[in-house]
C-alpha positions as CSV (number, residue, x, y, z in Angstrom):
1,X,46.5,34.4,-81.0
2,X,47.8,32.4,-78.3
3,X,44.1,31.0,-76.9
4,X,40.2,31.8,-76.5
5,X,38.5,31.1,-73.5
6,X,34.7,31.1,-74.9
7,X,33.0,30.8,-71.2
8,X,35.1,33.5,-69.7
9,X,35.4,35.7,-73.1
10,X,39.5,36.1,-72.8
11,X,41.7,36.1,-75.8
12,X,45.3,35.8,-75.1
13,X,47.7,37.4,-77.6
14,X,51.1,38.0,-78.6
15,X,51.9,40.8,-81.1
16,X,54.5,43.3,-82.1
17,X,53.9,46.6,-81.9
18,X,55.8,49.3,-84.0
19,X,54.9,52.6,-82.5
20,X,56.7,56.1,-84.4
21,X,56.0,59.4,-83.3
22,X,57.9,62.7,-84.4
23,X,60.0,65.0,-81.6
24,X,61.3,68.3,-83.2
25,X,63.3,68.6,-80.1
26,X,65.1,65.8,-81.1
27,X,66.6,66.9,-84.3
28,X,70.3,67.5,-85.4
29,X,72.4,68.3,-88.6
30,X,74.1,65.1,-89.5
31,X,77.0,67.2,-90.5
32,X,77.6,68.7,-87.2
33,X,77.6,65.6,-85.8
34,X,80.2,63.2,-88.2
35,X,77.6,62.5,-90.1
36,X,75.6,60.4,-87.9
37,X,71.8,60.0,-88.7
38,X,70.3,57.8,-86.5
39,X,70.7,57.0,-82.8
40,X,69.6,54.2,-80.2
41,X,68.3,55.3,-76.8
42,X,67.2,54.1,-74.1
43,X,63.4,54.1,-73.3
44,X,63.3,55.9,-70.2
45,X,65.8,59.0,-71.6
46,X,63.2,60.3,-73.9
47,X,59.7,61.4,-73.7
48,X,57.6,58.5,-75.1
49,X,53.8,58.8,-75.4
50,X,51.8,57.2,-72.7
51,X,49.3,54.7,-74.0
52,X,46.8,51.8,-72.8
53,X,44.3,49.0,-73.8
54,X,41.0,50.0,-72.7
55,X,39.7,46.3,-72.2
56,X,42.6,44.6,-71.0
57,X,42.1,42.3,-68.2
58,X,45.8,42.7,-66.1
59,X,46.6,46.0,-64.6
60,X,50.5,44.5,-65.1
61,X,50.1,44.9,-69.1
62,X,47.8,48.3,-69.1
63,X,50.5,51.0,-70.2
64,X,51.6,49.5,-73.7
65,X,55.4,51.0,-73.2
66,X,57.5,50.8,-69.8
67,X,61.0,51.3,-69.2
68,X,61.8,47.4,-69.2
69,X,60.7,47.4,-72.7
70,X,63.4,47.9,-75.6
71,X,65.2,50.9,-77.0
72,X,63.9,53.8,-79.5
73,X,65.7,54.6,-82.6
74,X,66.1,58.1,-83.3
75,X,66.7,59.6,-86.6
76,X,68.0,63.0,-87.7
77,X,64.9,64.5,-88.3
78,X,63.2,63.8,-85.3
79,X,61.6,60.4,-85.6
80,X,61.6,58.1,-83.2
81,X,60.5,54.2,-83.5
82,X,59.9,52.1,-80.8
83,X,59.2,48.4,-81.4
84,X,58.5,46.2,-78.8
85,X,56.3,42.7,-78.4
86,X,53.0,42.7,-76.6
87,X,51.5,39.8,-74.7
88,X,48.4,40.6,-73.1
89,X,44.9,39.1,-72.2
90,X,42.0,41.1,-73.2
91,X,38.0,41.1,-73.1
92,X,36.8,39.7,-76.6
93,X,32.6,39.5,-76.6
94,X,31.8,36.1,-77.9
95,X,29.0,35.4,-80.1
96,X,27.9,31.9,-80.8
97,X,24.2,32.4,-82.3
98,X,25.8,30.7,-85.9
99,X,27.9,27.8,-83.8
100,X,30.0,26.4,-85.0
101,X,29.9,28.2,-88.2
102,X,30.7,31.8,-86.1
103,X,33.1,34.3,-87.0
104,X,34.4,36.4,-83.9
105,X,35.3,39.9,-83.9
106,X,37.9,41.1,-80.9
107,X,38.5,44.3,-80.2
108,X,41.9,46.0,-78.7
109,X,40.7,49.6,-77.3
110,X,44.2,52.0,-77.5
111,X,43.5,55.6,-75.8
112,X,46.2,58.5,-75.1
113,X,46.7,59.0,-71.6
114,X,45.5,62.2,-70.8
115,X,46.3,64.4,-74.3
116,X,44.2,65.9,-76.1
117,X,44.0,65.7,-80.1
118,X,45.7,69.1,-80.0
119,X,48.9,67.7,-77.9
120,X,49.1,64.3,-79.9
121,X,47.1,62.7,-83.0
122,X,46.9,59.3,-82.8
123,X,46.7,57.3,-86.2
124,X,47.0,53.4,-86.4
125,X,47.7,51.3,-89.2
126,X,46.9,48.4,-90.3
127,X,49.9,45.1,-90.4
128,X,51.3,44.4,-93.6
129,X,52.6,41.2,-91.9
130,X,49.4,39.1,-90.3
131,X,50.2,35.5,-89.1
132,X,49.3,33.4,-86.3
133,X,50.6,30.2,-84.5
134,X,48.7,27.2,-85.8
135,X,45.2,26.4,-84.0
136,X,43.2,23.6,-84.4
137,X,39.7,25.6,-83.8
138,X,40.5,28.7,-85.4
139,X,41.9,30.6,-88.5
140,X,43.2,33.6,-88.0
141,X,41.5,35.3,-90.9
142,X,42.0,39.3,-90.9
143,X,43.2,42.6,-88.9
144,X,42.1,45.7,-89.3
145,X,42.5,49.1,-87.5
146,X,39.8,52.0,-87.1
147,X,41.0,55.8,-86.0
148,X,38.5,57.6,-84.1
149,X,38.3,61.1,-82.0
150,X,36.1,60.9,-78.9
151,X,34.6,64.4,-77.6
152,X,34.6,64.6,-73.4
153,X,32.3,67.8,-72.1
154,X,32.7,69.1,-69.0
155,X,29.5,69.9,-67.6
156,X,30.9,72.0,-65.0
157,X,33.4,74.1,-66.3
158,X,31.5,74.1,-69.8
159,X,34.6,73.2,-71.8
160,X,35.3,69.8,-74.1
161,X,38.3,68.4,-75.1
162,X,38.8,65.5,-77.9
163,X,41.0,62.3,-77.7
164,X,42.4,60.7,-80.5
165,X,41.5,56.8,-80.6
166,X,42.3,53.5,-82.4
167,X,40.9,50.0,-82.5
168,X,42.1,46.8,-83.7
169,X,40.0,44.1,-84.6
170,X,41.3,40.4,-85.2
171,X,38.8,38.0,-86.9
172,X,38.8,34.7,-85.8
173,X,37.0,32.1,-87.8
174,X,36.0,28.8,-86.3
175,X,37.1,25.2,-87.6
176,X,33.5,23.3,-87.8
177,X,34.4,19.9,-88.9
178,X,34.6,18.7,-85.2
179,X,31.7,19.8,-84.2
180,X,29.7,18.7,-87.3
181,X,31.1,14.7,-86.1
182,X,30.7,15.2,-82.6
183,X,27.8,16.7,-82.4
184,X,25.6,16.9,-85.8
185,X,25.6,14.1,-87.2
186,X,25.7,11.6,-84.3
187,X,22.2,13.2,-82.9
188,X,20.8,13.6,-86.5
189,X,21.2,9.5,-86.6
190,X,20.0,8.9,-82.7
191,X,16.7,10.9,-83.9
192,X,15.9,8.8,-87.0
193,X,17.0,5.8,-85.1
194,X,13.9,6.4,-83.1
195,X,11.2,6.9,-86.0
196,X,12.4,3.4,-87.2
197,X,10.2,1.8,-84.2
198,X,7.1,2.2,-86.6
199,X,8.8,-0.3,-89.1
200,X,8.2,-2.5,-86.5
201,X,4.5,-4.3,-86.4
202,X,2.3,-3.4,-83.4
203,X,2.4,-7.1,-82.0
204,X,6.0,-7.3,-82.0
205,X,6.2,-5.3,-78.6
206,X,10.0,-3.5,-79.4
207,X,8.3,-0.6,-80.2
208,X,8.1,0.8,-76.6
209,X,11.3,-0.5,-75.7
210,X,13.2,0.5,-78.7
211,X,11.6,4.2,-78.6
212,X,12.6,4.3,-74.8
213,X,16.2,3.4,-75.6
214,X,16.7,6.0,-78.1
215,X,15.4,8.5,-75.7
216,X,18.0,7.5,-72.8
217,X,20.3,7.5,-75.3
218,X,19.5,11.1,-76.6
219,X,19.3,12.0,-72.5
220,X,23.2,10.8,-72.4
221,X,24.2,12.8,-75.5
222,X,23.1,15.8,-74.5
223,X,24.9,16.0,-71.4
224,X,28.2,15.2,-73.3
225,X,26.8,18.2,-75.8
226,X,26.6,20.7,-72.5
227,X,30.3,20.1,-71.9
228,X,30.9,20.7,-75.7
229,X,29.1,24.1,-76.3
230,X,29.7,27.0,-75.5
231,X,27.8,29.1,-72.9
232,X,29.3,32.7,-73.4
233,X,26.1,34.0,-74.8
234,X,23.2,35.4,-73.5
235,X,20.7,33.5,-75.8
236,X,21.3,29.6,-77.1
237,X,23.4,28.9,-80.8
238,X,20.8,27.1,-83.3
239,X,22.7,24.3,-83.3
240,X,21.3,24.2,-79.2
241,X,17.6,24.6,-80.5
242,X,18.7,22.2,-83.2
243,X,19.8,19.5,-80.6
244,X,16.1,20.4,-78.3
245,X,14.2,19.4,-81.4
246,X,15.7,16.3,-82.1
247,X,15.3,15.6,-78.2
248,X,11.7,16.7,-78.8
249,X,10.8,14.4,-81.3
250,X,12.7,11.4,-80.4
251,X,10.0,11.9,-77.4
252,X,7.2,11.7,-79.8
253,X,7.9,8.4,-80.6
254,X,6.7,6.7,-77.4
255,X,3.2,8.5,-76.9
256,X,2.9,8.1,-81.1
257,X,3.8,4.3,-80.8
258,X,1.3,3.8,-77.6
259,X,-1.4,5.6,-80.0
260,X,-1.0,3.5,-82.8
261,X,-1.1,0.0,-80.8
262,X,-3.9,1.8,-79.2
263,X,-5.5,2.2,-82.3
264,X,-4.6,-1.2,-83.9
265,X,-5.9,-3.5,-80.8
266,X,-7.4,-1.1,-78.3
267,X,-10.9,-2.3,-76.9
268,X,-12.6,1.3,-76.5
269,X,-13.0,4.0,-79.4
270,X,-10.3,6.4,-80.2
271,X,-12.5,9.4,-80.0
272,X,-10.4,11.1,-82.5
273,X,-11.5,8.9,-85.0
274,X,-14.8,9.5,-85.4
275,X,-14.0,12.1,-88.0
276,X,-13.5,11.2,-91.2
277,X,-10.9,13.3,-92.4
278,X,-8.2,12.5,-89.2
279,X,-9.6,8.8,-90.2
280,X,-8.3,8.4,-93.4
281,X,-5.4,10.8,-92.6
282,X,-4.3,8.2,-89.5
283,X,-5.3,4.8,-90.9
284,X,-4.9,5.3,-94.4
285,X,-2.7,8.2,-95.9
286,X,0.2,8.2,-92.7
287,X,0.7,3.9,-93.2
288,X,1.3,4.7,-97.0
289,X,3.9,7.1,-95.9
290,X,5.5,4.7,-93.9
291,X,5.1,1.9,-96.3
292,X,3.3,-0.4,-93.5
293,X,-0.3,-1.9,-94.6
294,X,-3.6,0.0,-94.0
295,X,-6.0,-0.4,-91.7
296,X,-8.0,-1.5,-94.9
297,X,-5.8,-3.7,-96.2
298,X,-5.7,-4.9,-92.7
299,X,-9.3,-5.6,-92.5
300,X,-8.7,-7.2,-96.5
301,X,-6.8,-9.9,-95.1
302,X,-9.0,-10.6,-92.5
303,X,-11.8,-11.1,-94.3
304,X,-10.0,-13.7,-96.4
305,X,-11.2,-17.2,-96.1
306,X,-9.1,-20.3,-96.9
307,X,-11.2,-22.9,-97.5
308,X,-10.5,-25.6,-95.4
309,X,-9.8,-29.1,-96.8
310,X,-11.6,-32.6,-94.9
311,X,-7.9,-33.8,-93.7
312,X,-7.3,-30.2,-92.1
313,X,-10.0,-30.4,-89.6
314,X,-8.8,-32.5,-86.8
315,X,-10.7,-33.4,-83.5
316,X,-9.3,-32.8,-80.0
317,X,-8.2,-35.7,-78.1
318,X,-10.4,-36.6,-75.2
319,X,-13.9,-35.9,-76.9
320,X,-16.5,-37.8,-77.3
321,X,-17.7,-38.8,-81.3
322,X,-20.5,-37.2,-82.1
323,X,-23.5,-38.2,-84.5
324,X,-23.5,-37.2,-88.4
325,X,-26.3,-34.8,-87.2
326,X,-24.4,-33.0,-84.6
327,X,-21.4,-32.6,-86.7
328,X,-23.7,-31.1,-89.5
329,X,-25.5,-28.6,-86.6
330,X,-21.7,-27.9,-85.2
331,X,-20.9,-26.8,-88.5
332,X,-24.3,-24.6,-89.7
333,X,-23.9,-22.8,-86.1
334,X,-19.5,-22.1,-87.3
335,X,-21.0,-20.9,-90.7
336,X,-23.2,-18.2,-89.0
337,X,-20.4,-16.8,-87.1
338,X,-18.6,-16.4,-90.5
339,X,-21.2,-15.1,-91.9
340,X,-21.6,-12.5,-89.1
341,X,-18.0,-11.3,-89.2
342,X,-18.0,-10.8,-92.7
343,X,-21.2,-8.6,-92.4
344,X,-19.0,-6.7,-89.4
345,X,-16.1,-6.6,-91.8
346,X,-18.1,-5.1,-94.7
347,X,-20.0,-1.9,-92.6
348,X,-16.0,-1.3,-91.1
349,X,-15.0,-1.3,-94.6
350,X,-17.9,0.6,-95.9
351,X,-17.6,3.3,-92.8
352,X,-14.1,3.6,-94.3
353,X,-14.8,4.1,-97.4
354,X,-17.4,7.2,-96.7
């Protein structure tokens, strides 16, 4: 295999092919003759069977033996061999639904030129010598050769006629450790990059930023990535649905992260909320998960009070001293406010408990 064009579907090869056919005309007694068993000819001197690739791509390289190609050896007993190399670019379908763990299969299409199975039998075996030159995207795994007999009917003259076929099919399996560091893993780690925002607390405000970055930064990759892969098929490889997902939720991250600061220090009432189950499961089971506090826990530490010792409290600069008894009054009225968030704290804690 010389190349693989996976957007046009052209293989390029080089082979040699060792074709043998038997002539009766062309036998001899050895004794008659000085005891000579075997002789060269030219190409054009004999009759040579007239062959073609079906799916070749160059009308140049259609007829598999011309007169510019080599001489035929000739034994005693009528056999001739005719060995000549073959370069040639052909039609190979490419599949890349497993990319880049695919395996492709191309085909080389050899039909008689116009004999029937009666005239001439065609039979094809497989190499007992495969190799290929070095590739760094492909192994050149197997060949293998398949004999078939095709049945034409003429509808008109209501007679049918077979042709004796062969196909060879080289298997080419692809190299994937490029791909997997090119393509795998560097978008597997841009897509958890991205869930890591909601390590971050809600009033650090990177969480929008940082969920946006790793978006643009996805939106970047993936036009690289369309460069990369392959578009000979007619439906995307699951490595491309692989790479939408990722996409996808990387995405989720910024309308999640909006929701939860929504949540956390919104004004009006997530209407989602009201129910209990999607309660528990947003504010109580998900931050578990994530190993972040709950909103209970939350509401815990808010409720804490620290008593507060007589050098702590501190009066602003620029007021005026006020009276034992408005100090004690300023201080009943603070107590009540306490009081009243604590009562608030307790029904939140109590609706969250239910």
């Amino acid at each position: 295999m010389i190349d693989l064009n996976e957007r046009e579907q052209i293989i390029t090869t080089a082979s040699w092919m060792t074709l043998m056919w038997k002539d009766e005309r062309l036998t001899w007694d050895p004794e008659e003759f000085g005891g000579e068993t075997s002789v060269v000819v030219y190409i054009d001197e004999i009759w040579t069977p007239k062959m073609f690739i079906a799916n070749v791509l160059s009308t140049d390289n259609l007829i598999l033996f011309s007169a510019e190609r080599g001489l035929i050896l000739v034994t005693s007993d009528g056999i001739a061999s005719l060995g000549t190399p073959v370069v040639q670019a052909t039609h190979c379908p490419v599949d890349i639904d497993y990319f880049p763990y695919d395996t492709q299969v191309c085909p080389f299409y050899i039909f008689p030129e116009n004999l029937p199975v009666e005239k001439m039998y065609l039979y094809a075996q497989p190499p007992t010598r495969q190799s290929s030159l070095p590739s760094s995207e492909w192994n050149f795994t197997l060949i293998t050769s398949h004999n078939h007999s095709y049945v034409y009917e003429d509808d008109e003259n209501n007679s049918s006629f077979s042709i004796a076929t062969t196909t060879f099919c080289v298997f080419l399996q692809r190299y994937p450790n490029y791909y997997v560091n090119t393509l795998i893993i560097p978008s597997t780690v841009l897509c958890l990059m991205s869930f890591v925002t909601f390590l971050a607390p809600p009033d650090s405000g990177e969480r929008i930023s940082l969920g946006v970055s790793m978006v643009l930064g996805l939106t970047v990759f993936q036009l690289l990535v369309a460069d990369i892969l392959p578009s000979a098929s007619k439906q995307n490889p699951i490595l491309g649905f692989y790479l939408i997902g990722t996409f996808c939720l990387a995405g989720l991250t910024v309308p999640l992260s909006l929701l939860n600061i929504k949540i956390a220090y919104g004004d009006s009432k997530i209407f989602i909320l009201k129910y209990s189950c999607l309660r528990k499961t947003f504010l109580e089971y998900l931050p578990k998960i994530c190993s972040v506090p709950t909103y209970s826990e939350r509401i815990k530490q808010m409720i804490t009070i620290k008593p507060l010792e007589s050098n702590e409290i501190t009066r602003p600069e620029g007021t005026i001293a006020a009276t034992g008894e408005d100090e004690s009054n300023g201080l009943a009225r603070e107590l009540v406010k306490i009081e009243e968030f604590i009562t608030n704290a307790d029904k939140v804690w109590q609706n969250l408990q239910n």
